[in-house]
Residue, then its C-alpha position, 0 to 999 in steps of 0.5 A: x697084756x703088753x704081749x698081745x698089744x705088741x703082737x697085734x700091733x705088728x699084725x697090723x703094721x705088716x698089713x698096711x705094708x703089704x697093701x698092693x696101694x702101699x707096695x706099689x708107691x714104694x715101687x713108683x718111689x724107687x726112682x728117687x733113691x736112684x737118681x739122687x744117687x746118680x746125681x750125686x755120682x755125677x757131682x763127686x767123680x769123673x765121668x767116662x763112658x764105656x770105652x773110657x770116653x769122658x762124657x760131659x756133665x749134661x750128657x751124665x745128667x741127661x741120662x740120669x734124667x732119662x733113667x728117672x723119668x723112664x721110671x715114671x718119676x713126676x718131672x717135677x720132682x726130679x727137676x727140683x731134686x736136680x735143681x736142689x743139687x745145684x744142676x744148672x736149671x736150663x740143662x735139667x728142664x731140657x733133660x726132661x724134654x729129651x727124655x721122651x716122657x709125656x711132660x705136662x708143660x703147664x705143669x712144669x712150668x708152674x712148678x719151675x717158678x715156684x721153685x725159682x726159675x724163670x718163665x723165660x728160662x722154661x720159655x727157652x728150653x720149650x722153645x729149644x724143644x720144639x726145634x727138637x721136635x721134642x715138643x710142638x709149637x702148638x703145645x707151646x703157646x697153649x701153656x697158660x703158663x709161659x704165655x702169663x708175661x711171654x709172647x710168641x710170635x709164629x712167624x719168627x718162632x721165637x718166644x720173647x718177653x713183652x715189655x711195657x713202656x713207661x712214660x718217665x716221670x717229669x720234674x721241674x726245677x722248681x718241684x721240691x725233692 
């Protein structure tokens, strides 16, 4: 009996495993082996380029990116992935920028400040994008997201933080602490 169990507890698991939905997933998650790896090389050695040029960690990071991405990795894993590694979060989101893929910018942009960057960051490497011709300023001020607590202003083409003044609270001498 315990033969039989086993036998069909096998037949089974071989054919969820096989399943073209299961294979392909394995498939699409393929990038992330790789570029935590990557990102690990970049950390632990140094980096030289075909003719023993030495490269510079954005450069390195840069195209580990471009590699993820160009293996249909969801920017916003690969951004976190990177960022949990300690990469500098501006040069991880201007990575995904200049990987050419099609980034979903509200997306990200919800995504980066969830995991702790700053509107104003992602505002920035936006911004530097689209003086790239990586993004459109159109695109830009279409995110919801970067507009909650930023504005931009066309003819400047700068994106900036709007401050709200406050009135200073008044005391008096004769109003107890």
């Amino acid at each position: 009996m315990r033969k039989i169990i086993a036998v069909v507890s096998i037949s089974i698991a071989l054919v969820v495993f096989t399943l073209p939905g299961f294979a392909q997933e394995n498939e699409t998650r393929k990038w992330d082996a790789e570029f935590v790896q990557a990102l690990e090389k970049i950390r632990s050695q140094k980096k030289t380029g075909g003719l023993g040029y030495t490269i510079t960690e954005e450069e390195a990071l840069e195209k580990a990116i471009k590699e993820a991405m160009d293996q249909k990795a969801p920017a916003c894993e690969a951004m976190k992935l990177a960022v949990d590694l300690n990469f500098n979060p501006y040069a991880v989101v201007s990575g995904i920028f200049s990987s050419g893929a099609e980034v979903d910018l509200d997306q990200l942009c919800m995504c980066a400040t969830e995991s702790g960057i700053s509107k104003s960051l992602m505002a920035q490497a936006a911004s530097a994008a689209a003086d790239a011709n990586m993004l459109t300023r159109d695109e830009i001020t279409q995110s919801q997201c970067l507009r909650e607590g930023l504005a931009y202003t066309a003819e400047e083409g700068q994106l900036e933080r709007i401050v709200i003044k406050k009135e200073p609270k008044r005391y008096s001498i004769s109003t107890p602490g």
